[in-house]
Structure formats: structure tokens, C-alpha cells
N, C-alpha and C positions, 0 to 999 in steps of 0.2 A: 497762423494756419490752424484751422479746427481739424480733428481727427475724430472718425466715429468708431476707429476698431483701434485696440492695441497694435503696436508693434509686435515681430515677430521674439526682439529680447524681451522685451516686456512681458510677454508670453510664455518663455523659459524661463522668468526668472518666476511666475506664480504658480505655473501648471506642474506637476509632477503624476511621472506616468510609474505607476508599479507592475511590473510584470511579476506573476508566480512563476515559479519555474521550479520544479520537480523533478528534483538530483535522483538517478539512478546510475547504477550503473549494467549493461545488459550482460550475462553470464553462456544465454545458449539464446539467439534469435528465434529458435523452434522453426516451425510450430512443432509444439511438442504435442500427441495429441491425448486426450481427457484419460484414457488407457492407462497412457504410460507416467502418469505421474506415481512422485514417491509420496507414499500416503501414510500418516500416521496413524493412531488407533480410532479414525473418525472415521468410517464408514457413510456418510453424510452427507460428502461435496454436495452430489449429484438434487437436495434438498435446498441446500444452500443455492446451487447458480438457479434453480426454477423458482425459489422466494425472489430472486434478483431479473428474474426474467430471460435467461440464458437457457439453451439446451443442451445437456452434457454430451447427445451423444456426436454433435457437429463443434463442439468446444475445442478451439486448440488456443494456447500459451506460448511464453516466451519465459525463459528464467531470468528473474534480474537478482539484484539486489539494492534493496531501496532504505533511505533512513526510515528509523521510527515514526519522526515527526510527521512524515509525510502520509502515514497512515490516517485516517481521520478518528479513527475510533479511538488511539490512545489518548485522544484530548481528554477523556472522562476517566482515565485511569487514575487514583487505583481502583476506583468502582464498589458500590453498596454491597459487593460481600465479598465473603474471605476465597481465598484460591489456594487451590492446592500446589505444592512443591516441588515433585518431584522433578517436572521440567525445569526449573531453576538451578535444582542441584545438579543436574544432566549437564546444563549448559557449563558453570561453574569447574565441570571435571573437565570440561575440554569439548564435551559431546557433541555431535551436531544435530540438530532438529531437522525432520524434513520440512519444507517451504513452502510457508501459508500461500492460501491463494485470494488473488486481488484483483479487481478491475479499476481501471481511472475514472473518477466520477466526473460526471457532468459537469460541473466548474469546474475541474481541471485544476484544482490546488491537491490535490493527493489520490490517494489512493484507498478504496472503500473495499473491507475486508468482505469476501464471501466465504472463507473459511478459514481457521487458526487463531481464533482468538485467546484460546490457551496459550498457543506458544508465542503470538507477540506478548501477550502479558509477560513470559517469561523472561524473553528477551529485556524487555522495557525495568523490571524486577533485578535482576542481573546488572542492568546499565548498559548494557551490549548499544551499540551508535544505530548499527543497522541490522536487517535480517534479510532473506533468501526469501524470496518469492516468485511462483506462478502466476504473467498478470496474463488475463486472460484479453486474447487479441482477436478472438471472432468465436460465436456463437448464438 
């Protein structure tokens, strides 16, 4: 008996399906709104989400906290120039940073930073697994 399609094992045993899957975990549902976040000495966001295409002042978040890896920007770290310390040493004493902020990118394997690239570098610098962040959920 001729067959023109594999089987359905025969099919399991060649095909392999990968799903991403982007471990967080959520800290406050929100929406928290563009206001009330805790901001560090970047005066900026509101730059940041309109290079990204968002509007700060209808932007609201949720707090998580997400591994590094899943960030996509620390794939290039340590990065073509030197970086300053002092958030490293911050973290290092116990300190906490306020909470980059993030959107899920289009392919949906992480998370693409619109603000805090200092303090992931620190975190990443440090060796910290994960960090706090605002990803933002409608704007």
C-alpha cells in the first residue's frame, strides 16, 4: 500500500515545535498610570515612548519583574564603551533601583527597553538574574 503523506508518528518523531515563552513574574497588574511612576534621574521617558511610537500622556503599565535575558538589548552587552558605576555599587550595597521601563516586542521573544539602559547594564554588571520593570500595556 503506497502512502502520499507521512503518518501522524512519523510527523512527531521529525517536526519540532518551539515555543518562546517569556518568564515574568507580575508585581502590581496596574495600570499604573505614566504619572505615577518611580523615576530615576532621567527626566526622558516621555522621549523615549514617542521614539517608540507611544503617548505618555494615555500610557499606563503594569509592574513585573522580568529576567535579564529576556530583555533584548542585553544581547550586545557589555557594549563599545565604558559605563559608569555608581549604579552597580548601589546595587551591590543592597540598594534598589527604580524600574526600567519596557514594552513586549513584536515577535514576542522579550522585552525591548524604552527606558533604563543604565540600570539594566547594572543589574547585568552586578549579575542580578532579574530586574523590576514598568512594561507598558496601552498607549
Amino acid at each position: 500500500m503506497h502512502r502520499d503523506h507521512p503518518s501522524t508518528r512519523e510527523l512527531s518523531r521529525s517536526v519540532a515545535i518551539i515555543v518562546a515563552v517569556v518568564a515574568h513574574v507580575v508585581l502590581d497588574d496596574g495600570p499604573i498610570q505614566h504619572a505615577d511612576l518611580e523615576r530615576y534621574d532621567d527626566p526622558d521617558i516621555e522621549t523615549g515612548l514617542e521614539e517608540s511610537g507611544y503617548d505618555a500622556e494615555s500610557a499606563t503599565y503594569r509592574l513585573i519583574e522580568v529576567d535579564l535575558a529576556d530583555l533584548e538589548d542585553t544581547r550586545w552587552f557589555p557594549g563599545p564603551r565604558p559605563w559608569r558605576t555608581e549604579m552597580v555599587e548601589a546595587l551591590r550595597r543592597g540598594e534598589r533601583l527604580p524600574p526600567v521601563v519596557v514594552v513586549k516586542t513584536a515577535r514576542a521573544r522579550g522585552f525591548g527597553l524604552i527606558d533604563g539602559l543604565n540600570r539594566t547594564y547594572a543589574h547585568w554588571v552586578a549579575e542580578l538574574p532579574t530586574i523590576r520593570a514598568y512594561e507598558l500595556i496601552a498607549g
